[in-house]
C-alpha positions, -999 to +999 in steps of 0.1 A: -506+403-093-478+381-078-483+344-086-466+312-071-463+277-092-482+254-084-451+231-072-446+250-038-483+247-031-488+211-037-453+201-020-465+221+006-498+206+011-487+171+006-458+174+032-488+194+057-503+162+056-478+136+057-471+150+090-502+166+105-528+141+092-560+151+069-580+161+099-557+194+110-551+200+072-589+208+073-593+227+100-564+250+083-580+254+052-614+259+070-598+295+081-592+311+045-613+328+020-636+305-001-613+311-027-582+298-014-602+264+002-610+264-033-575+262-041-561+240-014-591+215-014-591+205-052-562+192-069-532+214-068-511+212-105-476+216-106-474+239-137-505+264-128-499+298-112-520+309-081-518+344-067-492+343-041-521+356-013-532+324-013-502+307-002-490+332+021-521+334+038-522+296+042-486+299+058-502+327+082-531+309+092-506+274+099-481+297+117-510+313+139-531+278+143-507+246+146-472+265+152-490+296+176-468+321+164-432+299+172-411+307+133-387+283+143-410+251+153-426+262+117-390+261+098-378+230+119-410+210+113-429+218+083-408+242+066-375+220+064-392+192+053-412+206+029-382+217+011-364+183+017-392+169-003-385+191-026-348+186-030-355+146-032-379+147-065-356+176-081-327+191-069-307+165-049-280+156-074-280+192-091-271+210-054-236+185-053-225+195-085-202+230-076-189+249-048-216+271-031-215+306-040-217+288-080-248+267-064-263+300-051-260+318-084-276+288-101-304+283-072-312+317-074-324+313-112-347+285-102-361+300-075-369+329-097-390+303-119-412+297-086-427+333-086-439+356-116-435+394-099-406+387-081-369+386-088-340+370-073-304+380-070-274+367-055-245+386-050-213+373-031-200+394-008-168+375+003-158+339+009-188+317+024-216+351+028-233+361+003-264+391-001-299+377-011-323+405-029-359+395-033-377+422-053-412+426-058-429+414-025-455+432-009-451+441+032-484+417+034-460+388+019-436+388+047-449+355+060-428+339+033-395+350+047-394+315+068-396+300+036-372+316+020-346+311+051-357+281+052-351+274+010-314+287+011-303+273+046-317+240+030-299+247-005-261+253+011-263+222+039-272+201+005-242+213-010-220+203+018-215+236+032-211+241+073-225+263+099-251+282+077-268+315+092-294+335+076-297+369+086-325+391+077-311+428+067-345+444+053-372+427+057-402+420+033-425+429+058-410+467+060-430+477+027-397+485+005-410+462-019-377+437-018-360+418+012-325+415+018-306+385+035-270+382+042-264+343+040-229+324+056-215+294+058-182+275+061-171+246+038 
């Protein structure tokens, strides 16, 4: 079974409803399994693993409900400063400490620490681009793409780099079991 920590989940939900209010946080919820209100009602700890379903089916239900199907609105507005949160309690001073591609190496590990079942690797492939390799998702995972676009976009514009484009070369949601991404920038 793929698990997420408990982090992304309750960053999630607290940045959900810092910006949507307690009301439409609800009505989300009210839309998955009993097990996964479960989840997302109670307290959400940092250090415990949930299965991954849970958490990608909450991202489906707030793409389908509050964004109606619009990826972008989803990375500019709940996505983005999800992971701005994020960067604030942990990762701000760590992400101005090296040049990219070293940043991306380094990233990569901790991001690998998020999920058990999946693994992450980097590989540059030439000044400012770089190949992403996410192996182990499921095709019924590829709602977490925007997040991860949305992670390493976030990562390289904290580490000063310019003009960042994500591009998506296999896609989670094809069933290969990984996801490729060829990532750019300029510094």
């Amino acid at each position: 079974m793929l698990e997420i920590k408990g982090t992304t989940m309750e960053i999630g939900k607290r940045t959900f409803v810092r910006i949507y209010g307690e009301e439409t946080y609800r009505r989300v919820i009210s839309l998955l399994s009993p097990e996964e209100q479960a989840a997302f009602s109670g307290p959400i700890w940092a250090s415990k693993w949930y299965p991954l379903d849970y958490y990608v089916h909450w991202t489906e239900v707030i793409l389908r409900e509050v964004f109606k199907n619009d990826q972008e609105a989803q990375l500019r507005e709940l996505v983005g400063p999800a992971i701005e949160d994020q960067f604030n309690i942990v990762y701000r001073a760590f992400l101005l400490l090296g040049p990219p591609e070293t940043i991306l190496k380094q990233m990569a590990r901790i991001t690998a620490s998020y999920f058990r079942g999946v693994s992450v690797e980097v590989k540059t492939i030439g000044s400012g681009s770089a190949q992403l390799t996410f192996t182990g998702f499921r095709a019924r995972d590829r709602a977490i793409e925007i997040s991860i676009r949305g992670w390493w976009e976030k990562v390289l514009e904290a580490s000063r780099a310019r003009n960042v484009h994500f591009e998506v070369k296999t896609s989670i949601g094809e069933g290969k079991g990984y996801g490729e991404y060829v990532i750019s920038w300029e510094t």
